[in-house]
Structure formats: structure tokens, C-alpha cells
N, C-alpha and C positions, 0 to 999 in steps of 0.2 A: 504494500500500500504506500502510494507516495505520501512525505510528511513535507513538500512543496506548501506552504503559507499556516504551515500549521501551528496555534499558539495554544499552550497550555492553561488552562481553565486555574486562573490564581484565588485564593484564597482569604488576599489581601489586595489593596490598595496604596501604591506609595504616597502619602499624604503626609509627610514629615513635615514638622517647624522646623524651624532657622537653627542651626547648630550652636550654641554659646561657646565662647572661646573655651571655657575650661575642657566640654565636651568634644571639640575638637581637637585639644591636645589630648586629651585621654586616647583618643582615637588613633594618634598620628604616634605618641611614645607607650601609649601601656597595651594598644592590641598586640606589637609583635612578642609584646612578651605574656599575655595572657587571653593572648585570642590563639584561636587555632586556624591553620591553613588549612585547605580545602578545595581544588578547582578541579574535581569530579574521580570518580575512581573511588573504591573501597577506603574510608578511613582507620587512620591507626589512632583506636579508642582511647589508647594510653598514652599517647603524645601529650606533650606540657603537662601534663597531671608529673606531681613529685613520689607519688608511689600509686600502686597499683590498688585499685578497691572496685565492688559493683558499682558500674554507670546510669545516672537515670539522665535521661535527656527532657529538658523543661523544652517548649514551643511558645514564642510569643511571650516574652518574662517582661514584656512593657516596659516599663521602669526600671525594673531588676531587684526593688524594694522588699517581695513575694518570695524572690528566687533568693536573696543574698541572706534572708531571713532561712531559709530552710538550709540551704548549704553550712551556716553556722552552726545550726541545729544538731547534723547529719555529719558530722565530720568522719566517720566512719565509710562515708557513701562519695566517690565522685562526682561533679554534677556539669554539664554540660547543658549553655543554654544556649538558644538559637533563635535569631532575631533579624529582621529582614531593614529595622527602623536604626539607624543610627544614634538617634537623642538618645533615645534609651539605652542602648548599646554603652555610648561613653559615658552616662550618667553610673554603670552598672561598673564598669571598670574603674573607676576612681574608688568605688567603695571594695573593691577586690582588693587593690593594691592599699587603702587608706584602715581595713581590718586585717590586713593580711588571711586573706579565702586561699589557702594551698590548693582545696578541694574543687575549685568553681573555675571554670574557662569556659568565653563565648565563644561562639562564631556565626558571623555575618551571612545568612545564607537563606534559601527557602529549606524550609524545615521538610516539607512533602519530596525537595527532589533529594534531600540530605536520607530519608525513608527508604527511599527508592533505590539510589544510586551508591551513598556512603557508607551506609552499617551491612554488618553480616548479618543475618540469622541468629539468634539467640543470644548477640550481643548486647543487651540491656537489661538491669533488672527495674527501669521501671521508665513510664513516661511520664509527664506534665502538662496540660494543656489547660490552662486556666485562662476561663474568659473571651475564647475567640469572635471572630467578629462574625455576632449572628446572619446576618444578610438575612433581616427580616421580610423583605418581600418575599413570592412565592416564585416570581422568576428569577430570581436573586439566590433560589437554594441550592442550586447547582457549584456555587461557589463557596459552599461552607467546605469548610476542611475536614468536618469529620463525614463523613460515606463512606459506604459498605468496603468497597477496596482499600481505602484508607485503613479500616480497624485492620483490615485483614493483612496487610503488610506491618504495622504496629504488633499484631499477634507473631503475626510471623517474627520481627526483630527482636522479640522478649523472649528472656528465657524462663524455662518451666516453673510459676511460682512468681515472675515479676508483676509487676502492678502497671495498669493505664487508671491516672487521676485527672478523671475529666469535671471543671465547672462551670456553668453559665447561668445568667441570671435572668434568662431569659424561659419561659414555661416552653415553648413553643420547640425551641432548640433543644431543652432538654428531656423531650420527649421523642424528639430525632434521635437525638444520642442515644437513648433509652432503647427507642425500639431497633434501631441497628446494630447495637452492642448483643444483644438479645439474640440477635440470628448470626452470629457470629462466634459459631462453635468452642473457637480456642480459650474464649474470655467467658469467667466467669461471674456471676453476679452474685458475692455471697450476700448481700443484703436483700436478694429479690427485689431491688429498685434503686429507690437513688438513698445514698449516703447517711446513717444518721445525722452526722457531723462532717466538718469539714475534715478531720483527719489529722495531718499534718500542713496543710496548707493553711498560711496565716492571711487575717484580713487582707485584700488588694485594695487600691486605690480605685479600680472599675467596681468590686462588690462593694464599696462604702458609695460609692457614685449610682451604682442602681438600686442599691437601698432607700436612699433616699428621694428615689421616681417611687417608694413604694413596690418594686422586685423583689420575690421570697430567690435566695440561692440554692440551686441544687445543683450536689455533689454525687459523681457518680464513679465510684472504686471498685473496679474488675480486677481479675487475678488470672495468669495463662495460664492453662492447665492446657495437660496432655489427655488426646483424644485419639 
């Protein structure tokens, strides 16, 4: 099949503010030392990390506020986050280098071709997906991130026992997520729905922002199991 004019159905929108100086220099002297390279081909998971530990990979850490909160938490665990927005990216590196995060490295990238193209098989024990951007219209759902194929390459890059933390604050979305996680053999639901609690994930600056439109948040924690 020719792939002549063919462009991939993104997930996101590049809608960046203006970079502030500090974020700019964060970008320009602390990614090459705590960002990771990446320009297609299998990654090496253990690259920049100072010792070896199971990976979770966060998508979309916005700020990085969520993400720099859990990695300090978690020092036990690696965490790799993946971000397509710049602001947030050098906002997120200043406080890696300014707390000293051994455990925490970004990289600039789409998270979906990073699924596809960069990890192995059973290389992660867990994923992150806090928050995505619903695409509330009904022709606009084609461009949410999480779809059937999607879990199912996420199932596929966890290993047996790893976690997918998915939340949105959105009813609508998370009943997408809900009923597709659900037919999606490898992932399991041990709560039969959405999440007591948030888990391990700390308040975000998006869930205190649709809290107060009046948005309930729902948390949705699967586990991969072998089938």
C-alpha cells in the first residue's frame, strides 16, 4: 500500500506558549544531560539512568509537577517521561537537576511512535497517562490517544504484573477508556471499574482545574496479566 501523502492521526496539538528564558536554558544545558536521545530505532531503557531499576514510562507529564512528585516518591523505580511541549519539558528539568531526581529523565518525542517504534516487549513495568486531551467532540475521537490498538501495544510493552495508570476528568472519556481497557484481554481490571483512589498519582494542576468546572476524576489501574 503506498504511504504517498500519508499523515498520522496525532493525539495532540502543538499549541505551546513562548518559552521563558530560564526554560530555554534548561533546554539548551540540562537536556543533554538528562534528556535522552532518541531519533527512531529500539531504545536503550537504561541509558542516563545511574543504575538499573523497573521503568515506568509517564505520557504527557505537562508541567512535570505530577511526574517529579512521584519519581521522588518511587526512588526504587526508574521513570521516564515523554513530552511533545517544550514549556513543560524545561520547566521539568530545572527541578530534576535543582532536587537532584537520579531516577527521572525526559524525552522530547511523540509518546505513540516512542510505543511503537522504541521499546521492546515486556520492557516496562508500568505506564502513566494522566489527563490526556479528551477531544470532546464526536469527530474529534479518532484523535484520542487511548484506542483499542493503542492498549494493545501498551499490553504488549508491559511486563507480566506491570500497571497502565490511566486519568481523566472527563465522564465521557472515561468510559472510552473503561470500555476498551475491558476488551482488551492482556489488562486486567482488578477493581471491576474505575479506581477507588487515585493510587499513587498526586493532585495535577489539570485535576484541581476541572475540579473546579465541577468534574468528578476517574482513575483507572489495570495490571498485565498473562493469557
Amino acid at each position: 500500500m503506498s504511504t504517498t501523502g500519508y499523515r498520522p492521526i496525532r493525539s495532540f496539538v502543538r499549541r505551546e506558549g513562548r518559552l521563558t528564558a530560564g526554560q530555554q536554558r534548561a533546554l539548551d544545558e540540562l537536556y543533554p544531560r538528562y534528556g535522552v536521545d532518541w531519533s527512531g530505532g529500539r531504545i536503550d531503557v537504561a541509558a542516563g539512568f545511574e543504575r538499573p531499576a523497573p521503568l515506568v514510562l509517564d505520557i504527557g507529564f505537562g508541567d512535570g509537577d505530577a511526574l517529579a512528585e512521584i519519581a521522588a516518591a518511587h526512588p526504587d523505580r526508574n521513570y521516564l517521561g515523554v513530552e511533545v511541549y517544550r514549556t513543560g519539558t524545561g520547566r521539568l528539568l530545572r527541578r530534576i537537576e535543582s532536587e537532584g531526581l537520579t531516577n527521572l529523565r525526559v524525552l522530547l518525542a511523540d509518546a505513540s511512535e516512542l510505543l511503537r517504534d522504541g521499546l521492546a516487549p515486556a520492557s516496562l513495568a508500568g505506564v502513566q497517562l494522566f489527563f490526556p486531551d479528551p477531544w470532546t467532540k464526536k469527530r474529534h475521537h479518532k484523535r484520542r490517544i487511548v484506542q483499542a490498538e493503542w492498549l494493545a501495544r501498551v499490553a504488549d510493552r508491559l511486563q507480566p504484573g506491570g500497571f497502565l495508570h490511566m486519568a481523566t476528568d472527563w465522564a465521557d472519556y472515561a468510559e472510552w477508556m473503561l470500555s476498551l481497557s475491558d476488551a482488551e484481554p492482556r489488562l486486567e481490571n482488578p477493581y471491576g471499574g474505575y479506581a477507588p483512589d487515585a493510587g499513587d498519582r498526586p493532585e495535577t494542576r489539570f485535576e484541581r482545574r476541572g475540579r473546579r468546572k465541577g468534574h468528578e476524576v476517574y482513575d483507572l489501574i489495570l495490571q498485565r496479566v498473562d493469557v
